[in-house]
Structure formats: C-alpha cells, structure tokens
N, CA, C and O atoms as a Tinker XYZ file with bonds, in Angstrom:
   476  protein
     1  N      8.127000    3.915000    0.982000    73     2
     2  CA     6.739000    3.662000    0.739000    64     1     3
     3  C      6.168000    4.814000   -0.091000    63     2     4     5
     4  O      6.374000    5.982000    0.238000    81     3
     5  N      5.443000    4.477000   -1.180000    73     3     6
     6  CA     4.876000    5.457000   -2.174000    64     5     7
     7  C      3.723000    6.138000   -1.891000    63     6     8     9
     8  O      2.965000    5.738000   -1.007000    81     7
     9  N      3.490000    7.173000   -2.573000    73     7    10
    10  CA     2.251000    8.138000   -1.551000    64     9    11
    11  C      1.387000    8.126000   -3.292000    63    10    12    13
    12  O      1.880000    8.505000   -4.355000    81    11
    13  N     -0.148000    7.496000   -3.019000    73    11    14
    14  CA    -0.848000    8.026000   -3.773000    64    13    15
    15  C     -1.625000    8.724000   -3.840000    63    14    16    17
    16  O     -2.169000    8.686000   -2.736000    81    15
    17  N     -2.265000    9.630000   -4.623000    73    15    18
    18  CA    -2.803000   10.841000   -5.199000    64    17    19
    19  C     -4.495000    9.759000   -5.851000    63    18    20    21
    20  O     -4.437000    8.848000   -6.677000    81    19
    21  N     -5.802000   10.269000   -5.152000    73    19    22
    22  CA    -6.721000    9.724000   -6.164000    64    21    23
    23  C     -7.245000   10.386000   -6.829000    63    22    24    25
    24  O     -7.176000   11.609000   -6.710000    81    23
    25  N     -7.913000    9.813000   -7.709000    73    23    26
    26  CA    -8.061000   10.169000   -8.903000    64    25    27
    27  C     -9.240000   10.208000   -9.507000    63    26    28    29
    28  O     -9.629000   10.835000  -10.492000    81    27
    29  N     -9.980000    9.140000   -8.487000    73    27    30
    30  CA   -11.668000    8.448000   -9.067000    64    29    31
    31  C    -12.209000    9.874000   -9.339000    63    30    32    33
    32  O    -11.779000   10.977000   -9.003000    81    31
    33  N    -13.746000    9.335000  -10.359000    73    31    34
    34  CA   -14.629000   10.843000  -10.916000    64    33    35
    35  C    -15.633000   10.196000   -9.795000    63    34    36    37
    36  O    -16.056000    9.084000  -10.112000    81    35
    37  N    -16.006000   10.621000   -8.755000    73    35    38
    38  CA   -17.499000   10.316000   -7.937000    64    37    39
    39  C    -18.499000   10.924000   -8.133000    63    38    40    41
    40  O    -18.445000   12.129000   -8.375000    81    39
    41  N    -19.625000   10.275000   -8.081000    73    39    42
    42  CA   -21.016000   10.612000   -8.779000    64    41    43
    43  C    -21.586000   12.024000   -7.784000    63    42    44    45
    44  O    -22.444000   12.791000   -8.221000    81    43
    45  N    -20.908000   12.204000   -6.321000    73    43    46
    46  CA   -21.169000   13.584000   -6.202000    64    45    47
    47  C    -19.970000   14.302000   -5.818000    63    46    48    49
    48  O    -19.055000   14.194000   -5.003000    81    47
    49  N    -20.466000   15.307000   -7.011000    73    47    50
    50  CA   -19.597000   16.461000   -6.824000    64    49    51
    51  C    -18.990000   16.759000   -5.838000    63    50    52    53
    52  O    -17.772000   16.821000   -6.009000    81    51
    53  N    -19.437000   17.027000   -4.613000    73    51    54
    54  CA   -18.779000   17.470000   -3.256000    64    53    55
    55  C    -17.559000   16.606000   -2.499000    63    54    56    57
    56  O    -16.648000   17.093000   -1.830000    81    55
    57  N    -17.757000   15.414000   -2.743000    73    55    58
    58  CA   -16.515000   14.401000   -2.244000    64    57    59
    59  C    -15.346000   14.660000   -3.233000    63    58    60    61
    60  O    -15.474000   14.738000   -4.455000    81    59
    61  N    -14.285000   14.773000   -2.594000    73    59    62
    62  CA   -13.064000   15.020000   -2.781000    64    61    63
    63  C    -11.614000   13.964000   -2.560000    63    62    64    65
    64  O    -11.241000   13.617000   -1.439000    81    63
    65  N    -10.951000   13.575000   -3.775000    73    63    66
    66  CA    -9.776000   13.388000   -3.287000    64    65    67
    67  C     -9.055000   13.349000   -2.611000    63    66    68    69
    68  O     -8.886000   14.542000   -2.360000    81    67
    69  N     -8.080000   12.567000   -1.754000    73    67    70
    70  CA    -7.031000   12.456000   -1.280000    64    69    71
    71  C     -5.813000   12.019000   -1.061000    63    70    72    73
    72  O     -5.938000   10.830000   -1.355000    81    71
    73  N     -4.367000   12.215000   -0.642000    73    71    74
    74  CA    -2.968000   11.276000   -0.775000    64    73    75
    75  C     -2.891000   10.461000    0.101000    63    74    76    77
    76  O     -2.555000   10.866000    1.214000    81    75
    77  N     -3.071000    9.557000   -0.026000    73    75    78
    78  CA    -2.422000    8.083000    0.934000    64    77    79
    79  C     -1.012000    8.064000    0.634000    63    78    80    81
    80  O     -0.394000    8.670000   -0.242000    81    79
    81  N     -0.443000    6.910000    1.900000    73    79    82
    82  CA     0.806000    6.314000    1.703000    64    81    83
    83  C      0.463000    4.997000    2.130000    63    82    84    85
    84  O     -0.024000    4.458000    3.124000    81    83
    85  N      0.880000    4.694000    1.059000    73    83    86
    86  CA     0.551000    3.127000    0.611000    64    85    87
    87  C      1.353000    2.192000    0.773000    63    86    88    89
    88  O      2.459000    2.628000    0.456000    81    87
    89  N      1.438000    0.982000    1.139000    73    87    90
    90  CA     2.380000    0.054000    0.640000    64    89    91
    91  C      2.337000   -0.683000   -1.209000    63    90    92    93
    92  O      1.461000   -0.667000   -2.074000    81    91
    93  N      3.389000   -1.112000   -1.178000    73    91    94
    94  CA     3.433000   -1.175000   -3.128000    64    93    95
    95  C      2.231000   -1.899000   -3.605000    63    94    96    97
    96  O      1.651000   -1.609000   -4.651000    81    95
    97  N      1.857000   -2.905000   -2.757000    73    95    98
    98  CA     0.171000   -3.349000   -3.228000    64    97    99
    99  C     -1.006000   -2.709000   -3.163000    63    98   100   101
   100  O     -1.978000   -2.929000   -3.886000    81    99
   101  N     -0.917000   -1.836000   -2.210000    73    99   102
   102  CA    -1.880000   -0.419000   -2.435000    64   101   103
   103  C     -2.858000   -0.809000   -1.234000    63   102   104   105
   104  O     -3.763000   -0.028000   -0.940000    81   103
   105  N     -2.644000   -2.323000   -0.351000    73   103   106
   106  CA    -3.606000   -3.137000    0.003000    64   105   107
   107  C     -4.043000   -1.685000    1.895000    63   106   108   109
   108  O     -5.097000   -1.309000    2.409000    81   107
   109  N     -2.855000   -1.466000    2.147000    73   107   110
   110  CA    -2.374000   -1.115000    3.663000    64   109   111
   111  C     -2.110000    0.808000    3.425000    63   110   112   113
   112  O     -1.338000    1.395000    2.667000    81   111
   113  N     -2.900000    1.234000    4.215000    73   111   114
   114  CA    -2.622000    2.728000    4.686000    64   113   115
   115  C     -1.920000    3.273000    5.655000    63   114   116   117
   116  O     -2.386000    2.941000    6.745000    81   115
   117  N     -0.850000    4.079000    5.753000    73   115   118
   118  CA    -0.334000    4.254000    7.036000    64   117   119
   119  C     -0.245000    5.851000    7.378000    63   118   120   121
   120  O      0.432000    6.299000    8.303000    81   119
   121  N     -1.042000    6.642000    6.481000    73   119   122
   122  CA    -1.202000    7.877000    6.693000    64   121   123
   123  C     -2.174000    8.534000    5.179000    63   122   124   125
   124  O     -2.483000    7.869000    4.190000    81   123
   125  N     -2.441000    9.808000    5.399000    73   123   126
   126  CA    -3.549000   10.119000    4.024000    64   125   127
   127  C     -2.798000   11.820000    4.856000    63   126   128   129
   128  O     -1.997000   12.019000    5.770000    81   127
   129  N     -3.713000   12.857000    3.793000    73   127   130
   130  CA    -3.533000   14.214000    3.370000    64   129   131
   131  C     -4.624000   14.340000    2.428000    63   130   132   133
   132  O     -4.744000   14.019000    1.246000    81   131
   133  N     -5.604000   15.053000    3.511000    73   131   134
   134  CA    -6.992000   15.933000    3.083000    64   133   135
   135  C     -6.470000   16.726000    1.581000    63   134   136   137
   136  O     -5.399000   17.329000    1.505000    81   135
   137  N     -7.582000   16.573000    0.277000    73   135   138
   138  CA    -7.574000   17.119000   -0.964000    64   137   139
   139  C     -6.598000   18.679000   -0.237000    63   138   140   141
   140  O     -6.472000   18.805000    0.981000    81   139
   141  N     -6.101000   19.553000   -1.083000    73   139   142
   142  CA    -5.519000   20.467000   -1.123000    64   141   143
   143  C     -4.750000   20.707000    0.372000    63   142   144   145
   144  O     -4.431000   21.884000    0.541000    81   143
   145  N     -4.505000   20.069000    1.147000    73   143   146
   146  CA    -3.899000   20.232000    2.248000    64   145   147
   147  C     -2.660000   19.932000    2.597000    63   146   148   149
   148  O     -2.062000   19.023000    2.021000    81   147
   149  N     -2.026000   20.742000    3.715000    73   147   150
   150  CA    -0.626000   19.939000    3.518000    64   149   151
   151  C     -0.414000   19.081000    5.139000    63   150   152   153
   152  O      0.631000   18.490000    5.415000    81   151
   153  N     -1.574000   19.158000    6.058000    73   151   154
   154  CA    -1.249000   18.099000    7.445000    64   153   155
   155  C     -1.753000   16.988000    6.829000    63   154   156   157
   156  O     -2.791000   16.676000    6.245000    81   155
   157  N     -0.413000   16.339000    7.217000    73   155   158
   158  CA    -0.702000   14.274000    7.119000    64   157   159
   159  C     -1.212000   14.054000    9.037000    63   158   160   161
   160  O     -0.864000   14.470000   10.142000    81   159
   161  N     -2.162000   13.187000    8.456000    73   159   162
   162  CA    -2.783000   12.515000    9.048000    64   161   163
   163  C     -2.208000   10.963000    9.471000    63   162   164   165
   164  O     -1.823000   10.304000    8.505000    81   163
   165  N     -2.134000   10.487000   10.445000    73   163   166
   166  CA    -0.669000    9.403000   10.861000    64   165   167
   167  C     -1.558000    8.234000   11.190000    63   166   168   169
   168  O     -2.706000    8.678000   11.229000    81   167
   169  N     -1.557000    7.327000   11.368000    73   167   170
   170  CA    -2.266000    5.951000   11.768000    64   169   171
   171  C     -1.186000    5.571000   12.832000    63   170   172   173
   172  O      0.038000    5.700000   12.861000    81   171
   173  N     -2.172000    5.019000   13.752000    73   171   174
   174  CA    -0.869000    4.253000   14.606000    64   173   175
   175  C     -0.523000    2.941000   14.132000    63   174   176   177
   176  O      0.489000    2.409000   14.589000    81   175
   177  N     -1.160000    2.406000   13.360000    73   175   178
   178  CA    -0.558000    1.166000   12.581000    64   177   179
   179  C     -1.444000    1.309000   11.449000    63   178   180   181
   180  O     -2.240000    2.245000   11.370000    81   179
   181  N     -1.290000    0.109000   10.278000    73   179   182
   182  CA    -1.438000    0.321000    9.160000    64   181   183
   183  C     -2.959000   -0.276000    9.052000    63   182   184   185
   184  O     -3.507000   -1.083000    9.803000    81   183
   185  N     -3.446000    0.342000    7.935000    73   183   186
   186  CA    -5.393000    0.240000    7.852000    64   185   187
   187  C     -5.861000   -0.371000    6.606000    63   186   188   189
   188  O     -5.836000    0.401000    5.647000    81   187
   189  N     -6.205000   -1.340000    6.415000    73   187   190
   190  CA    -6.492000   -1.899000    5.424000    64   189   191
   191  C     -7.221000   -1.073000    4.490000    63   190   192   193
   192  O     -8.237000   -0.491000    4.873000    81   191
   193  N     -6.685000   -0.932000    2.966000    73   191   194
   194  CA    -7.268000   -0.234000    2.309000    64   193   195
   195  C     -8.001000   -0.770000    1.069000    63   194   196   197
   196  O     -7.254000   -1.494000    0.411000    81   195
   197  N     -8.933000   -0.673000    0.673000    73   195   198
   198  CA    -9.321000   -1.201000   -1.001000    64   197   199
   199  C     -9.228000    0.234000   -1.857000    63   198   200   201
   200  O     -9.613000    1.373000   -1.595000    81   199
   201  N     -8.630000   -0.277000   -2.847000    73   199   202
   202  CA    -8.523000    0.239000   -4.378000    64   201   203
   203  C     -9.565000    0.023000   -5.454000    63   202   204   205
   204  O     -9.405000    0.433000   -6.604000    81   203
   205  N    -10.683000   -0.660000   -5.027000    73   203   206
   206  CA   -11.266000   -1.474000   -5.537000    64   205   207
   207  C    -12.698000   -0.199000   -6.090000    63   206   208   209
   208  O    -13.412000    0.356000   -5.255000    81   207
   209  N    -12.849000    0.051000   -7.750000    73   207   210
   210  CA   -13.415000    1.152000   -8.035000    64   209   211
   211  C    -13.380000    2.310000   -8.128000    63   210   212   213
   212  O    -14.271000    3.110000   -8.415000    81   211
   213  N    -11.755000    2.531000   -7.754000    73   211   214
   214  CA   -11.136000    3.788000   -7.706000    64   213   215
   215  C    -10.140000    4.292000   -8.144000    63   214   216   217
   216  O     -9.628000    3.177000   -8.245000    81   215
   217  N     -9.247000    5.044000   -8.563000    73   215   218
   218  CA    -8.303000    5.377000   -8.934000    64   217   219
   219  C     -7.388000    5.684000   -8.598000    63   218   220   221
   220  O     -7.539000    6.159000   -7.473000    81   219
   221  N     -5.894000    5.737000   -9.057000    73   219   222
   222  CA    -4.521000    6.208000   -8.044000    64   221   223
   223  C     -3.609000    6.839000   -9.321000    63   222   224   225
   224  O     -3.840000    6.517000  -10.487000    81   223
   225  N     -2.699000    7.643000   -8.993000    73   223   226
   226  CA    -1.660000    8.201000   -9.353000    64   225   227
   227  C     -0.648000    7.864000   -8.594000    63   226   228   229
   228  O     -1.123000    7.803000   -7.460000    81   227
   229  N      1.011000    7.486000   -8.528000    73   227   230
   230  CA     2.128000    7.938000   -7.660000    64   229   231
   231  C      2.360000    9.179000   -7.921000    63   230   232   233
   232  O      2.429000    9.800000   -8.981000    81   231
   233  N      2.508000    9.565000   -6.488000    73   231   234
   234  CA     2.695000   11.067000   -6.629000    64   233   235
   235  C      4.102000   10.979000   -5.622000    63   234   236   237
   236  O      4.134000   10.267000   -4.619000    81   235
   237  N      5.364000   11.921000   -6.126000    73   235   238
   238  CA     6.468000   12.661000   -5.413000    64   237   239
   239  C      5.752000   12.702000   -4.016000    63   238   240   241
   240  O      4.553000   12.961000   -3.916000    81   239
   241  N      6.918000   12.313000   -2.480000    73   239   242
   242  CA     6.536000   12.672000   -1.166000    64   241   243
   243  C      6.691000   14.048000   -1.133000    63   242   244   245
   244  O      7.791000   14.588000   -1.249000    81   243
   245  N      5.607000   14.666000   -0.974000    73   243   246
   246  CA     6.222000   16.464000   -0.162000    64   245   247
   247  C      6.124000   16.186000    0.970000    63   246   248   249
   248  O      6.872000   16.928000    1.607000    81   247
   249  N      5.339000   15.166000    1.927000    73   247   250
   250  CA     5.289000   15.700000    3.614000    64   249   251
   251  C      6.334000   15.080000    4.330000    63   250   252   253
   252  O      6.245000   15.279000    5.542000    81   251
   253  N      7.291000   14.395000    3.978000    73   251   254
   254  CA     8.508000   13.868000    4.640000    64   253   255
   255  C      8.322000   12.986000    5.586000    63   254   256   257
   256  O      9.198000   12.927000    6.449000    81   255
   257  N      7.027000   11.972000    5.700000    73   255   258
   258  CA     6.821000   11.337000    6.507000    64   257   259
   259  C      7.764000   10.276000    7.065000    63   258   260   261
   260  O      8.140000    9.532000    6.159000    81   259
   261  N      8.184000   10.015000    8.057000    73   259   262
   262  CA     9.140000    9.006000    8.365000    64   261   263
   263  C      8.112000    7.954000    9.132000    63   262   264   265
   264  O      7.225000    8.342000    9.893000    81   263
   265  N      8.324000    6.802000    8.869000    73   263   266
   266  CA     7.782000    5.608000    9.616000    64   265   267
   267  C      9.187000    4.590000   10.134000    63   266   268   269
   268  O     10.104000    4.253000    9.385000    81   267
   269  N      9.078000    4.289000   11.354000    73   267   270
   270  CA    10.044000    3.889000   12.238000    64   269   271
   271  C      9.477000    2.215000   11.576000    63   270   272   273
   272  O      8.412000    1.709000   11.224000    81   271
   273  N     11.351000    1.689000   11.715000    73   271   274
   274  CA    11.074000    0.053000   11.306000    64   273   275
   275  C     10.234000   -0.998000   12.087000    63   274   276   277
   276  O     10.163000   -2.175000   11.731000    81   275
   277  N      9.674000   -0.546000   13.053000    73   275   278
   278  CA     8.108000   -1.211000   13.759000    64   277   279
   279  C      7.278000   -0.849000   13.023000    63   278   280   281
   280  O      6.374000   -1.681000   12.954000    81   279
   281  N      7.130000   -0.035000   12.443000    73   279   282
   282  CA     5.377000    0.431000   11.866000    64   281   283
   283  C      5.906000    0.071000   10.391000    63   282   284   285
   284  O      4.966000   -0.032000    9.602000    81   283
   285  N      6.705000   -0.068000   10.028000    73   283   286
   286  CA     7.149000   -0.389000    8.458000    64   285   287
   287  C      6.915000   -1.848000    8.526000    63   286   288   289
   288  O      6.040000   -2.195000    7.732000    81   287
   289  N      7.526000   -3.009000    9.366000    73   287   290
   290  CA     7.466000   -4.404000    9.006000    64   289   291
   291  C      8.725000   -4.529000    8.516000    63   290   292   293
   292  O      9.714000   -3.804000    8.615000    81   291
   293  N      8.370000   -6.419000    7.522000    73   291   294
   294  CA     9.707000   -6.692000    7.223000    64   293   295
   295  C      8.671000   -6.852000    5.896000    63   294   296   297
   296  O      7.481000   -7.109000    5.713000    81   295
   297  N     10.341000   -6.415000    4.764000    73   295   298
   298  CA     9.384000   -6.633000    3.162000    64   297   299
   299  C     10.858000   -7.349000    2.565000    63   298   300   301
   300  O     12.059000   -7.215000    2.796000    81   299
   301  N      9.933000   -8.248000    1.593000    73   299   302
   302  CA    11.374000   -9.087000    0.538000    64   301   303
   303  C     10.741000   -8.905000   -0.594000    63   302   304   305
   304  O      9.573000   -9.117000   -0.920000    81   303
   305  N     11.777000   -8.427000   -1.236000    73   303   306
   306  CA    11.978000   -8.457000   -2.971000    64   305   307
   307  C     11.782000   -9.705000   -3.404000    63   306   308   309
   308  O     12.769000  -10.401000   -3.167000    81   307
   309  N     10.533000  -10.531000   -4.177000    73   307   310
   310  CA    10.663000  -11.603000   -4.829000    64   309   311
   311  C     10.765000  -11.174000   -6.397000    63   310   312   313
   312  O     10.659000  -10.045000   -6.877000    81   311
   313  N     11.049000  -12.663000   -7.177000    73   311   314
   314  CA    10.672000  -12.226000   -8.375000    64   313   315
   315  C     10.063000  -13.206000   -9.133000    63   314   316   317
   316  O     10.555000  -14.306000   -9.386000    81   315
   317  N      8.811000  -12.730000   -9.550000    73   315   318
   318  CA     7.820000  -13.703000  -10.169000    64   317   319
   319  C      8.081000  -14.848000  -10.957000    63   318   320   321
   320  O      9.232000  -14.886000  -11.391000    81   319
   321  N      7.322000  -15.821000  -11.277000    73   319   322
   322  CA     7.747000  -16.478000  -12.684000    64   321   323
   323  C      7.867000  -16.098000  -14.211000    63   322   324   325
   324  O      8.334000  -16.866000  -15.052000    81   323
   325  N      7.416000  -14.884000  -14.468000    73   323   326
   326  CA     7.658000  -14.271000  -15.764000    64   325   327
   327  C      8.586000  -13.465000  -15.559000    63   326   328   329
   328  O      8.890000  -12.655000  -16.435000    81   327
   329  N      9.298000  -13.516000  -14.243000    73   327   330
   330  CA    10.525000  -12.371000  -13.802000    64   329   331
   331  C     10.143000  -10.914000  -13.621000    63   330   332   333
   332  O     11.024000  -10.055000  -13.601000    81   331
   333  N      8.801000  -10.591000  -13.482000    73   331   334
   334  CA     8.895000   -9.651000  -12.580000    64   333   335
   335  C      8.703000   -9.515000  -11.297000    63   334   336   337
   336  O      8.077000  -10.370000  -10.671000    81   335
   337  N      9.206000   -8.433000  -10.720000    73   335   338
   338  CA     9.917000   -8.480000   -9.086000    64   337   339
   339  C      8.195000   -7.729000   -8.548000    63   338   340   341
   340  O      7.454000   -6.938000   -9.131000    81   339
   341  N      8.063000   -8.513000   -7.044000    73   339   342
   342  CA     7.011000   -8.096000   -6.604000    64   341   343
   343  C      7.714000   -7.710000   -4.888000    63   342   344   345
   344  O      8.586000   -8.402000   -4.363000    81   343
   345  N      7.224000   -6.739000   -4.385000    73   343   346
   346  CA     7.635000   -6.632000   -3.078000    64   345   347
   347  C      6.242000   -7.597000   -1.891000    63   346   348   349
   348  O      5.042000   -7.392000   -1.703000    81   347
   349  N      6.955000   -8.345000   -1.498000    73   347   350
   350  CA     6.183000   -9.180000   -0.385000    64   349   351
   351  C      6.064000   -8.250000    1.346000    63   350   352   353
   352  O      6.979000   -7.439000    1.486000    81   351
   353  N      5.357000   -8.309000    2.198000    73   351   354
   354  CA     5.341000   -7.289000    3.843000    64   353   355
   355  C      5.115000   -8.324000    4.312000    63   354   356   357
   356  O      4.616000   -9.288000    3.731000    81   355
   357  N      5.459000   -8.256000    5.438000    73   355   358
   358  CA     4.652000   -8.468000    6.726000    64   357   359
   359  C      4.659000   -7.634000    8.064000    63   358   360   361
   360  O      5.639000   -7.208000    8.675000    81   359
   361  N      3.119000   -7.488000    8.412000    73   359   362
   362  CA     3.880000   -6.102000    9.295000    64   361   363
   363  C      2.045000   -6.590000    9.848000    63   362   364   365
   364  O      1.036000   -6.841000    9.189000    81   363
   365  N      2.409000   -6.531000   11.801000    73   363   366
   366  CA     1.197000   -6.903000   12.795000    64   365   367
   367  C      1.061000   -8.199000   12.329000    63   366   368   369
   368  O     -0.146000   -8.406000   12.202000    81   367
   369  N      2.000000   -9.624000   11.866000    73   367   370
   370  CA     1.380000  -10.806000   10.877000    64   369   371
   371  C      0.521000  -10.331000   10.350000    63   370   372   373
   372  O     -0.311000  -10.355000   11.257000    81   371
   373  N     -0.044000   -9.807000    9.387000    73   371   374
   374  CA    -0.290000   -9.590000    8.296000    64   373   375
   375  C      0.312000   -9.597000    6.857000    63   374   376   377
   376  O      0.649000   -8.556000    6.293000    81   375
   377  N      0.428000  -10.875000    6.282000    73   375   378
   378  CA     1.207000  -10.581000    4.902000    64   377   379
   379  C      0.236000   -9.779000    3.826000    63   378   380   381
   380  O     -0.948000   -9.441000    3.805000    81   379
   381  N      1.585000   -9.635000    2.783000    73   379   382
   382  CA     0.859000   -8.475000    1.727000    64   381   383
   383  C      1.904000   -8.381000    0.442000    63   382   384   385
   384  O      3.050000   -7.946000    0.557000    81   383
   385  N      1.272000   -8.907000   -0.928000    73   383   386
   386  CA     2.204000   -9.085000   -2.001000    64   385   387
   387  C      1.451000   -7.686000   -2.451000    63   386   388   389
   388  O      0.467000   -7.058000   -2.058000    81   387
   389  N      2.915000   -7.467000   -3.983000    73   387   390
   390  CA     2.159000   -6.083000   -4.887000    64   389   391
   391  C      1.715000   -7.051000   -5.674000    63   390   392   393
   392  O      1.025000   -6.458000   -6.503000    81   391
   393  N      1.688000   -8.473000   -5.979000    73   391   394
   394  CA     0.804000   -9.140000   -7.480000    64   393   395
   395  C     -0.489000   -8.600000   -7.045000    63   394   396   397
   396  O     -1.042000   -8.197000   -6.021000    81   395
   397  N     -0.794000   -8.840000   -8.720000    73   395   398
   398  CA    -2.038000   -8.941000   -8.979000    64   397   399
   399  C     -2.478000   -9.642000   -8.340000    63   398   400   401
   400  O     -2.977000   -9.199000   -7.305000    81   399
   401  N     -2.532000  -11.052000   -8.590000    73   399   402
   402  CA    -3.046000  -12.243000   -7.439000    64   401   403
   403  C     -3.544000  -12.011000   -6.149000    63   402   404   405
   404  O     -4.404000  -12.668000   -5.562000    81   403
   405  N     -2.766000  -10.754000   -5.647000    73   403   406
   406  CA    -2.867000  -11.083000   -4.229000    64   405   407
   407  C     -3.947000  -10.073000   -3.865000    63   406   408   409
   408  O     -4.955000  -10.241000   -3.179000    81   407
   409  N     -3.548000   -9.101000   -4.419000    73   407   410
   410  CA    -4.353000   -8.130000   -4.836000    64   409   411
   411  C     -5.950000   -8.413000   -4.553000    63   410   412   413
   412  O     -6.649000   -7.954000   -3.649000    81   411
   413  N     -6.365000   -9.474000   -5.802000    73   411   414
   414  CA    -7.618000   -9.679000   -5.982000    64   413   415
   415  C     -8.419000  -11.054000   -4.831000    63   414   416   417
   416  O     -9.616000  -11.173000   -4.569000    81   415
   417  N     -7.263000  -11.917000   -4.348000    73   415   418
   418  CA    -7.138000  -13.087000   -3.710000    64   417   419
   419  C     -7.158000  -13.193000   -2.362000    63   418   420   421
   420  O     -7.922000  -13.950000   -1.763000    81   419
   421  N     -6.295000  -12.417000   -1.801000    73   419   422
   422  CA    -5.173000  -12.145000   -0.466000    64   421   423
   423  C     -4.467000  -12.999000   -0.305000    63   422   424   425
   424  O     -4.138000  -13.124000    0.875000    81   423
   425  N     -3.923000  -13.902000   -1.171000    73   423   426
   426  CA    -3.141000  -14.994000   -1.314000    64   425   427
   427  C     -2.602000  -14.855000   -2.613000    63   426   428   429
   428  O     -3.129000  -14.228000   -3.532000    81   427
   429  N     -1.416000  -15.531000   -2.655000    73   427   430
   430  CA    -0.532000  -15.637000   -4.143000    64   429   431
   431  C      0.685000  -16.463000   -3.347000    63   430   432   433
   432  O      0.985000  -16.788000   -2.198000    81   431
   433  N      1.181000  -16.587000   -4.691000    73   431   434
   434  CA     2.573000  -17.936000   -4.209000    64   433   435
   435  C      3.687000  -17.453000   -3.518000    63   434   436   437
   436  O      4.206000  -18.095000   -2.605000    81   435
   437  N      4.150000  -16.198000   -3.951000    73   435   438
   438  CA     5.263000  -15.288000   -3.591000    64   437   439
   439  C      5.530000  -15.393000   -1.691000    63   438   440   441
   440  O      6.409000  -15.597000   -0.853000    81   439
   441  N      3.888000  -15.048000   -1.848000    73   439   442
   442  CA     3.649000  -15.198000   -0.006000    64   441   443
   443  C      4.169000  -16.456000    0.498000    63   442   444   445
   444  O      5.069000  -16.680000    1.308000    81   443
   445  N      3.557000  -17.074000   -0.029000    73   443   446
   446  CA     3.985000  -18.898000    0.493000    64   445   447
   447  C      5.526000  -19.129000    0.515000    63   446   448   449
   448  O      6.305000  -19.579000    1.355000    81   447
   449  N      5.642000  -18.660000   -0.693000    73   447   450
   450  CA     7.200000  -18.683000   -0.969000    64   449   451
   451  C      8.493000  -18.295000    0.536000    63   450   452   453
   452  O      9.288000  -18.909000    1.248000    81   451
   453  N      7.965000  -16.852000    0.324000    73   451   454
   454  CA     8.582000  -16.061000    1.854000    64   453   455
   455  C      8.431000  -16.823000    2.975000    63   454   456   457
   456  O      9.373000  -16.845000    3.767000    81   455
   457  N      7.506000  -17.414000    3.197000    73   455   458
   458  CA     6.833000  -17.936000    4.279000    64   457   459
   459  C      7.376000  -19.607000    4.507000    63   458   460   461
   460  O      7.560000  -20.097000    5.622000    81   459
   461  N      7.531000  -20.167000    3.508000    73   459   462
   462  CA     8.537000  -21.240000    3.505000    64   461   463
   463  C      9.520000  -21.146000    4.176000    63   462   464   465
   464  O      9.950000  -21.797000    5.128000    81   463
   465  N     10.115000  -19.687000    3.248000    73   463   466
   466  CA    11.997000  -20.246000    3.953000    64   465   467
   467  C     12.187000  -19.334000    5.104000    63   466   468   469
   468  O     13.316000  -19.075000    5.523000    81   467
   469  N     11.372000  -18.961000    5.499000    73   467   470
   470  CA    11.189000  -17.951000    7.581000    64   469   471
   471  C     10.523000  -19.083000    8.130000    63   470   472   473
   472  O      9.813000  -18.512000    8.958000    81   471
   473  N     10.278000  -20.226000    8.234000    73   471   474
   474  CA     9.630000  -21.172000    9.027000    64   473   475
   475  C     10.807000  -21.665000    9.727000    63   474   476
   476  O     10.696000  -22.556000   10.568000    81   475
C-alpha cells in the first residue's frame, strides 16, 4: 500500500501537510504522519478519505508500517477495457476500485465484475 505526501497550497498559512497510507484509489486511510514528523499514527480499520480539492505525491515508505491481512482485505488486479490494470479491495464489505469512475461514482464495472465471479 502506497504512502502519500500532500501537497495542496491552503488559503491559511498555518495548516500543514501530511503522509497518508492509502489504498491505490486514494479512497481509504489506514494510517497518516504529522507534517515533519516521524510517529505514524495507526487506525484500527480503514477511514474513508476524499482527495477531492487537494493534492498528493507518492512518496518512498520510511515508517515500515506493516498491516496484517485482516486490516489489508482482499484486492484483485483487473484490467480495464482500454487495458489498463486497476486494483479492485474489499476490506469491512466495503468495495473500492483505483478507476477514475469509481473514484468520482463509488461504482464502476471492474467492481461488478469481481463481484460476479465471488458470488
């Protein structure tokens, strides 16, 4: 799971940046790291996040976080109709694509797709 770095310019000065660890849709949080700090902060399960007006970088893991395969879920590699590959979750039933679609929707086909052939 990828850790992002933000990036947004906020209209006041004093609010500050921070690193999440994200799932590949950016949708789910399962830990963050205060601007210049190095304690991660842990969720006991994952926190719905919006991206929505803000900015991200991938940034290299420095805090070595490990998440046990309960708090991770189950994820499948699909691959789109223009052939690119999207990672699909599910984790607490909660599904979660990286499309765009789903992104903006909370639905896309990929999901359906997965969800077909696990029935």
């Amino acid at each position: 799971m990828p850790w992002f770095q933000e990036l947004t310019q906020w209209d006041n000065p004093q609010q500050q940046n921070h690193c999440y660890l994200l799932n590949d849709s950016r949708s789910q949080a399962w830990a963050y790291a205060k601007f210049g700090g190095n304690q991660v902060d842990k969720f006991s399960s994952s926190m719905n996040f919006s991206v929505r007006g803000r900015k991200f970088k991938k940034i290299p893991d420095r805090w070595n976080i490990e998440l046990d395969q309960e708090t991770q879920g189950r994820t499948w590699n699909v691959t789109g109709s223009r052939g690119d590959n999207y990672l699909v979750s599910l984790l607490n039933n909660k599904w979660t694509c990286s499309c765009s679609g789903f992104t903006f929707r909370n639905r896309c086909r990929h999901v359906e797709q997965i969800k077909a052939q696990h029935r």
